[in-house]
VOLO-921664 format. One record per residue (C-alpha): residue number from 1; x, y, z. Coordinates in Angstrom, 3 decimals, padded with zeros to 6 digits. Example, Ala and Ser with C-alpha at 12.3 -4.5 7.8 and 13.67 -1.06 7.14 Angstrom:
+-----+----------+----------+----------+
! pos !        u !        v !        w !
+-----+----------+----------+----------+
!   1 !  012.300 ! -004.500 !  007.800 !
!   2 !  013.670 ! -001.060 !  007.140 !
+-----+----------+----------+----------+
END
This chain:
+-----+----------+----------+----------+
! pos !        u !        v !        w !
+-----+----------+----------+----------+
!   1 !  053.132 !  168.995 !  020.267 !
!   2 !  049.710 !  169.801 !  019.144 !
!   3 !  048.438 !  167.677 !  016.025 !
!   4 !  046.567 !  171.302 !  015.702 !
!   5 !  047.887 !  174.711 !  014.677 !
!   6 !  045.736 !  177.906 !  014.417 !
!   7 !  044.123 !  179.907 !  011.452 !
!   8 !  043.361 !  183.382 !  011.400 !
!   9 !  041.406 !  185.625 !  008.677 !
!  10 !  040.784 !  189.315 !  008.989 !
!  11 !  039.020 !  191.257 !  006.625 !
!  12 !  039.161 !  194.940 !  005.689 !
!  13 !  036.799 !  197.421 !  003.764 !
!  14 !  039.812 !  199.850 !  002.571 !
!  15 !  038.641 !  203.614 !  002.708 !
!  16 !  040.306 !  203.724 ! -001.208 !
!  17 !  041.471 !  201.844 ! -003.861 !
!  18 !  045.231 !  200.314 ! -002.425 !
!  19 !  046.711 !  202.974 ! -004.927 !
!  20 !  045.001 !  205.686 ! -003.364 !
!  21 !  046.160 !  208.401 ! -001.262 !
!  22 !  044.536 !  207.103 !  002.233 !
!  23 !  046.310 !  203.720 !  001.383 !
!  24 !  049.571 !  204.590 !  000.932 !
!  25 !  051.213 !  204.341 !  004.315 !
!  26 !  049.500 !  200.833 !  004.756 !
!  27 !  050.586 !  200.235 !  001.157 !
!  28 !  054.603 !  201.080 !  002.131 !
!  29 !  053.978 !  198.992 !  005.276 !
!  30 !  052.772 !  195.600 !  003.491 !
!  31 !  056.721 !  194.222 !  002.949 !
!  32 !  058.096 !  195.250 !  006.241 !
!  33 !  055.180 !  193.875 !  008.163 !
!  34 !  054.677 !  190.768 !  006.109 !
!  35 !  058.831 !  190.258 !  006.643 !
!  36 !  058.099 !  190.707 !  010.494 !
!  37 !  055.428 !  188.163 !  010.440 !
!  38 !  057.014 !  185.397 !  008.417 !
!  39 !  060.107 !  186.179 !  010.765 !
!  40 !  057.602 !  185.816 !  014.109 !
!  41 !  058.226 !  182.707 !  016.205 !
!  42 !  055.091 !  180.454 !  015.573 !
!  43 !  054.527 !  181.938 !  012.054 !
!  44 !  053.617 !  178.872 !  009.896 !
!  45 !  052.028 !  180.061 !  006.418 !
!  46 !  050.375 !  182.910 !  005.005 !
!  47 !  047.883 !  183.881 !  001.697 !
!  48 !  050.386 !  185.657 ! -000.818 !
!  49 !  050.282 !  186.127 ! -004.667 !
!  50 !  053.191 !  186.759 ! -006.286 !
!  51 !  053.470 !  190.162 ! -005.427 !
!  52 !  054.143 !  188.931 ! -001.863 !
!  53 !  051.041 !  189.661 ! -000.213 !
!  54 !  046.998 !  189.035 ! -000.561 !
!  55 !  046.164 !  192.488 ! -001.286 !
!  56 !  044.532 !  192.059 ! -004.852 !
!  57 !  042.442 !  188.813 ! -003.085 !
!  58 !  038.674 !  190.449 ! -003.422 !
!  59 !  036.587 !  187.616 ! -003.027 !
!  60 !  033.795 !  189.943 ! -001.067 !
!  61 !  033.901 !  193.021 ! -003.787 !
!  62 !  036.232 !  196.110 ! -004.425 !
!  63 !  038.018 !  197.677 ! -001.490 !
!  64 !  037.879 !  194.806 !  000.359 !
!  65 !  040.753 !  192.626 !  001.518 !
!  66 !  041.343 !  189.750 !  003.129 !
!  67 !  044.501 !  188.520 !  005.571 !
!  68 !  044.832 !  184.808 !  006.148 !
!  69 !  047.853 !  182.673 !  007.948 !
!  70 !  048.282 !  179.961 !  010.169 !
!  71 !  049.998 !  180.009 !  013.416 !
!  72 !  051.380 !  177.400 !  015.550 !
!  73 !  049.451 !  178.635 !  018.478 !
!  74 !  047.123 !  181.521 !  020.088 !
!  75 !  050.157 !  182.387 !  021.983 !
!  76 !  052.319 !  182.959 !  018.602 !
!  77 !  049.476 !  185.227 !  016.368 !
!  78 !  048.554 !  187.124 !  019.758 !
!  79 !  052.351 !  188.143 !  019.983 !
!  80 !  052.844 !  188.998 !  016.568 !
!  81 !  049.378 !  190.947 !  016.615 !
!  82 !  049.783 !  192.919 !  019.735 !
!  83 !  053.242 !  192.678 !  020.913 !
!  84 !  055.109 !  193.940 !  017.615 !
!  85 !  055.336 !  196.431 !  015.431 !
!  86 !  052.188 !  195.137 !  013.719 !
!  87 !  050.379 !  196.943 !  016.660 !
!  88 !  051.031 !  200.440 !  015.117 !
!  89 !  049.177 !  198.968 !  012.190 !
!  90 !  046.505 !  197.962 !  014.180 !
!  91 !  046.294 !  201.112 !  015.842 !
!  92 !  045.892 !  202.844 !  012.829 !
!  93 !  043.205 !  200.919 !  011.287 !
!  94 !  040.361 !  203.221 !  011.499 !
!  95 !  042.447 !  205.722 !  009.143 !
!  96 !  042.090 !  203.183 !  006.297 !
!  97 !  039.951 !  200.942 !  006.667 !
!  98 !  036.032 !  201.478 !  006.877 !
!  99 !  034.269 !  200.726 !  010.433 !
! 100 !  032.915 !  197.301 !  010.328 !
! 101 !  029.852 !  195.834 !  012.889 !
! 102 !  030.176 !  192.603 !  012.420 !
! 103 !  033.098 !  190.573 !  013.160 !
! 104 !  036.335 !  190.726 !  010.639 !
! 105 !  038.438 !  188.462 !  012.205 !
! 106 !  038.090 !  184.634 !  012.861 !
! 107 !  040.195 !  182.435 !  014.129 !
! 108 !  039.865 !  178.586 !  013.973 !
! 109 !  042.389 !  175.286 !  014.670 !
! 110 !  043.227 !  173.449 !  011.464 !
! 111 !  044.695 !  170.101 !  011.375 !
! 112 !  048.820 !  170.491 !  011.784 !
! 113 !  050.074 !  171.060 !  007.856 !
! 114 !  046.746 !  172.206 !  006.727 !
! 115 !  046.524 !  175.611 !  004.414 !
! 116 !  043.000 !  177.103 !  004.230 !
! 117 !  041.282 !  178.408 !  001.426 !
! 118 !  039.695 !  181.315 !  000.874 !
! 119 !  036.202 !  180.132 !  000.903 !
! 120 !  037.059 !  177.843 !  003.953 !
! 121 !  038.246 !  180.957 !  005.739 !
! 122 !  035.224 !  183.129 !  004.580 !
! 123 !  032.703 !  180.253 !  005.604 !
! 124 !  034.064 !  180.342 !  009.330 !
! 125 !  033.772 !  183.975 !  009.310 !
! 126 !  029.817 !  184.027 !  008.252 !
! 127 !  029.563 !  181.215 !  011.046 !
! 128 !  031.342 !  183.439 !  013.633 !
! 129 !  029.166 !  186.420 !  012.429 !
! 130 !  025.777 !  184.308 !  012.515 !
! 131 !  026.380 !  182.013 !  015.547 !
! 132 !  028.976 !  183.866 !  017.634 !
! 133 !  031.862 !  182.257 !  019.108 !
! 134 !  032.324 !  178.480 !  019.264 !
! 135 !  034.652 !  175.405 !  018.111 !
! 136 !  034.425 !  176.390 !  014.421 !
! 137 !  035.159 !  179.923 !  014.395 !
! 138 !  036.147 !  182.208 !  017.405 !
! 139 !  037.925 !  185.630 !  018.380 !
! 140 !  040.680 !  186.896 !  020.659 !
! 141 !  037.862 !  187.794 !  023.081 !
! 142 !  036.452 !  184.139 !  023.795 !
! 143 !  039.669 !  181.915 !  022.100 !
! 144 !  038.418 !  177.776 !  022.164 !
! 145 !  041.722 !  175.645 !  023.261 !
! 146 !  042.845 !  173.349 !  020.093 !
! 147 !  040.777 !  170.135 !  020.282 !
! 148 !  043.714 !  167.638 !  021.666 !
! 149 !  044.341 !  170.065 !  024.501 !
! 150 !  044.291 !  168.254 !  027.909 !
! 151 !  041.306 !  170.147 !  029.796 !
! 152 !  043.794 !  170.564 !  032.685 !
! 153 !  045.547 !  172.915 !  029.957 !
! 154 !  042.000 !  174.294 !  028.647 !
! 155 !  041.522 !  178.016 !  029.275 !
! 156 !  039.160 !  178.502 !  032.862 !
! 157 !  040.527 !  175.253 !  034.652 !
! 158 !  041.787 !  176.101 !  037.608 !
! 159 !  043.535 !  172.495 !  038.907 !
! 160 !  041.593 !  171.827 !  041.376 !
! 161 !  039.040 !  168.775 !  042.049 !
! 162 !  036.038 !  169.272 !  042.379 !
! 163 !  035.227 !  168.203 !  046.217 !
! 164 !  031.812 !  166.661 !  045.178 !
! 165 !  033.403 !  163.794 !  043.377 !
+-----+----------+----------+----------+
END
């Protein structure tokens, strides 16, 4: 077992205030999905206020929300992301949530037991956004193995000696 497990943070400039119109599907969606997640086989914690969720979190500004759990593994948040019912969310994003060019998700291994905060979770995102994708802050697209994963295990190794040796 991995002395590692994963943390993710996505961010979201809503097209409306949460009460709003364009919201309210997402809005009705927030218990169900947040039920499916902490139900999701790897699920370890997640940002909530006593409402049961992080939507009134603004730490960048109005209309803007943040997402932030930790996962026992890539494996775990990739199924729960893409492989559930939280894909129809996903699917739907762009009719509620503003277009964003830089990155609004980064993901990041955290020592087993760890919670993030906020700021941690914002401070790997500008890193991601101003370096691009390494150790301390990476996306789905180019994922970094947790750091006590055997480099046979690594993503890219393919098992085989190298014949030069």
């Amino acid at each position: 077992m991995s002395r590692f497990q994963l943390a993710q943070l996505n961010v979201g400039v809503t097209l409306g205030p949460m009460d709003s119109p364009v919201m309210a599907e997402f809005v009705a969606n927030l218990d169900p999905i947040n039920a499916l997640a902490d139900a999701a086989p790897g699920f370890v914690w997640r940002l909530q206020t006593e409402d049961g969720n992080a939507t009134s979190i603004s730490p960048l500004g109005d209309n803007m929300i943040v997402n932030l759990s930790v996962w026992d593994d890539l494996a775990s948040l990739n199924r729960y992301v893409y492989k559930s019912a939280h894909v129809d969310i996903v699917k739907r994003r762009k009719e509620r949530f503003a277009r964003m060019e830089e990155s609004y998700v980064a993901l990041w291994w955290v020592a087993r037991g760890h919670r993030p905060s906020v700021d941690e979770a914002l401070e790997r995102l500008a890193h991601l956004r101003t370096h691009g994708p390494s150790e301390h802050a990476f996306s789905f697209r180019q994922p970094y193995p947790a750091p006590d994963t055997p480099a046979a295990s690594a993503p890219g190794w393919l098992g085989d000696a190298c014949p030069a040796e």
